[in-house]
C-alpha positions, -999 to +999 in steps of 0.1 A: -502+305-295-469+324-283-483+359-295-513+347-266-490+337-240-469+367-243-503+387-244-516+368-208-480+380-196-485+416-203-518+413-181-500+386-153-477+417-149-506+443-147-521+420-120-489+419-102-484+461-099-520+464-093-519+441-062-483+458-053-503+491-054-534+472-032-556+476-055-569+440-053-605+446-077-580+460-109-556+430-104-585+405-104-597+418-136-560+417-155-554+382-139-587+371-152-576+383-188-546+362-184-564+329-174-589+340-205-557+338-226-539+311-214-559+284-192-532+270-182-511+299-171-503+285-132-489+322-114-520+334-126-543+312-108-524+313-075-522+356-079-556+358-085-563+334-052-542+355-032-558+385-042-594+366-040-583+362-004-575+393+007-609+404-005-622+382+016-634+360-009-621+326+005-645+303-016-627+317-052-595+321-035-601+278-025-613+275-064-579+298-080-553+274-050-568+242-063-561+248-101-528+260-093-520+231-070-534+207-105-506+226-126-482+224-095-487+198-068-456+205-058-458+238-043-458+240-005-469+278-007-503+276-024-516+245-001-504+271+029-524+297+014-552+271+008-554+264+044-558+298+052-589+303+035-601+270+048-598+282+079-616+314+074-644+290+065-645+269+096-629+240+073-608+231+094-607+193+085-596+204+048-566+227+066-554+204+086-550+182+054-532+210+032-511+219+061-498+184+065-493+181+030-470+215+032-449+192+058-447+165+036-435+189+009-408+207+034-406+192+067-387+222+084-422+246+075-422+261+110-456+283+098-471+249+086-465+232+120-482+266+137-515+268+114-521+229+116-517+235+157-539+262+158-562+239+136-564+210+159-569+238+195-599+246+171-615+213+169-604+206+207-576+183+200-548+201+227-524+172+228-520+173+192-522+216+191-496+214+217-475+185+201-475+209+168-466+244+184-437+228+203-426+216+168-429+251+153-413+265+183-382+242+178-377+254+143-384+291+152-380+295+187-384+333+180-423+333+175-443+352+200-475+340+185-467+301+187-462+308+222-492+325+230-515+291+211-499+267+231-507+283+260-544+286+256-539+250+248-523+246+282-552+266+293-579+242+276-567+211+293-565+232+329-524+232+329-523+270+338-487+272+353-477+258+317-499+284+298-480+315+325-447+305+312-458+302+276-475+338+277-443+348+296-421+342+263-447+356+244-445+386+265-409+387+262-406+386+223-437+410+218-449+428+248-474+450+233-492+423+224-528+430+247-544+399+245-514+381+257-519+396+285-555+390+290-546+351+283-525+355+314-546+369+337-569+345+330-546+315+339-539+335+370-574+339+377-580+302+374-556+295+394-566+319+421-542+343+420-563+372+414-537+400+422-519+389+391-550+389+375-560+422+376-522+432+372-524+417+339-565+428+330-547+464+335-522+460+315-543+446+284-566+476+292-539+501+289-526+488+257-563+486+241-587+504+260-611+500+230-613+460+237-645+454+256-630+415+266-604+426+287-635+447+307-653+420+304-627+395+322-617+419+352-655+427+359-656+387+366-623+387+385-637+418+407-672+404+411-653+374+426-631+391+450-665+409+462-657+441+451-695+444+431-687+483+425-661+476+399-676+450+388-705+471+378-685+497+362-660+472+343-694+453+329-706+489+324-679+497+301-683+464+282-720+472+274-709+508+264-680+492+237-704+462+229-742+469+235-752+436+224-732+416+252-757+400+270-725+385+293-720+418+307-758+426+312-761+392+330-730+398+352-737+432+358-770+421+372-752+396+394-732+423+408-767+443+417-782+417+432-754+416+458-758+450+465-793+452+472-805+474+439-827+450+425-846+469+401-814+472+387-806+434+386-836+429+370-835+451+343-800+440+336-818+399+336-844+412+314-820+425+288-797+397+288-825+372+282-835+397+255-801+392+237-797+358+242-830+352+231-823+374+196-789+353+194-808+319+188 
């Protein structure tokens, strides 16, 4: 029995450079073998989760977290990790209960308070998303990301001067983060400020020309300031990053309308009821 625990070690350890090195496959394979030689060898499961995980391979990385937490219930990391996956699935439910159970386990778990937030904006629960990012903002106040969720929450419930100062610290503590920016703008937009809008659709654009949202959301912000031209050429670009956007097809049409080219509005009608119709 020792010679085969110190035989699953020799592969445990083989996993572990393989995943040091990225190569994710090779380390499934030698954590396998260890499991295969010792059923009960713990690190083994909750490496070859990880690595199941990072594959993309949520449902095995769920089945490796779950052994792991039976040999160690005690281990705030692996019912982290578990959430993770659950959340990849849309389980969010089953997340929200590991990440509570991390809390339980280490109350001062800023990242636990932050996943189980971003849980709850998910299932449209805001107060309690909100009630959780402040939480993970008072034990790291540092966090651009925690930020940035609580102010979409803010969004969600129509609180958009809350949201602006949220994406303002976010700003501050990572300002090459694009979407941040979009966020923003949109609040701004909502609130009528267009100006600031576009300010902020430019900035996102700059950062990430390659994103056809932040097109997307200045074509709507022009098309309702009247200027239909860029509009057009914003929902233009969208269709040229994302062909399949039948938004942009249906806006751009809009736009044409106004302008008198209706040929063009109505091919633009014709092929967003095309993709919406190929969506269902």
């Amino acid at each position: 029995m020792e010679n085969l625990r110190k035989d699953a070690e020799v592969y445990f350890n083989q996993g572990v450079s393989y995943a040091k090195s990225e190569e994710y496959e090779k380390a499934l394979v030698a954590y396998s073998k260890a499991i295969e030689l010792d059923p009960e060898y713990a690190d083994a499961y909750y490496n070859r989760g990880f690595s199941y995980r990072v594959l993309g391979e949520d449902e095995k990385a769920i089945e490796n977290y779950t052994k792991y937490i039976e040999l160690d219930p005690n281990d705030a990391n692996a019912y982290n990790n578990r959430s993770l996956s659950y959340v990849k699935l849309g389980e969010y439910e089953k997340a929200i209960d590991d990440c509570s159970k991390v809390i339980e386990l280490d109350p001062n778990d800023a990242t636990a308070y932050y996943n189980r937030g971003n849980c709850y904006r998910e299932l449209g629960e805001y107060d309690k998303a909100i009630s959780d990012n402040s939480k993970s903002i008072e034990l790291d106040p540092d966090d651009p990301d925690v930020y940035n969720n609580r102010g979409l929450s803010y969004y969600s419930l129509k609180e958009y001067e809350k949201s602006i100062a949220d994406y303002d610290r976010s700003i501050e503590l990572e300002s090459e983060a694009y979407w941040v920016y979009t966020n923003r703008g949109n609040s701004y937009d909502s609130l009528g400020e267009s100006q600031k809008a576009l300010e902020n659709y430019d900035k996102a654009i700059d950062l990430n020309p390659k994103d056809a949202w932040n097109y997307y959301h200045r074509g709507i912000c022009y098309r309702n300031l009247g200027q239909h031209e860029k509009a057009i050429e914003d929902n233009s670009k969208v269709i040229e990053l994302d062909p399949d956007n039948a938004y942009a097809y249906k806006n751009r049409g809009l736009s044409y309308e106004v302008l008198e080219e209706y040929e063009k509005a109505k091919a633009d009608r014709a092929k967003a009821e095309e993709l919406e119709k190929n969506e269902k």
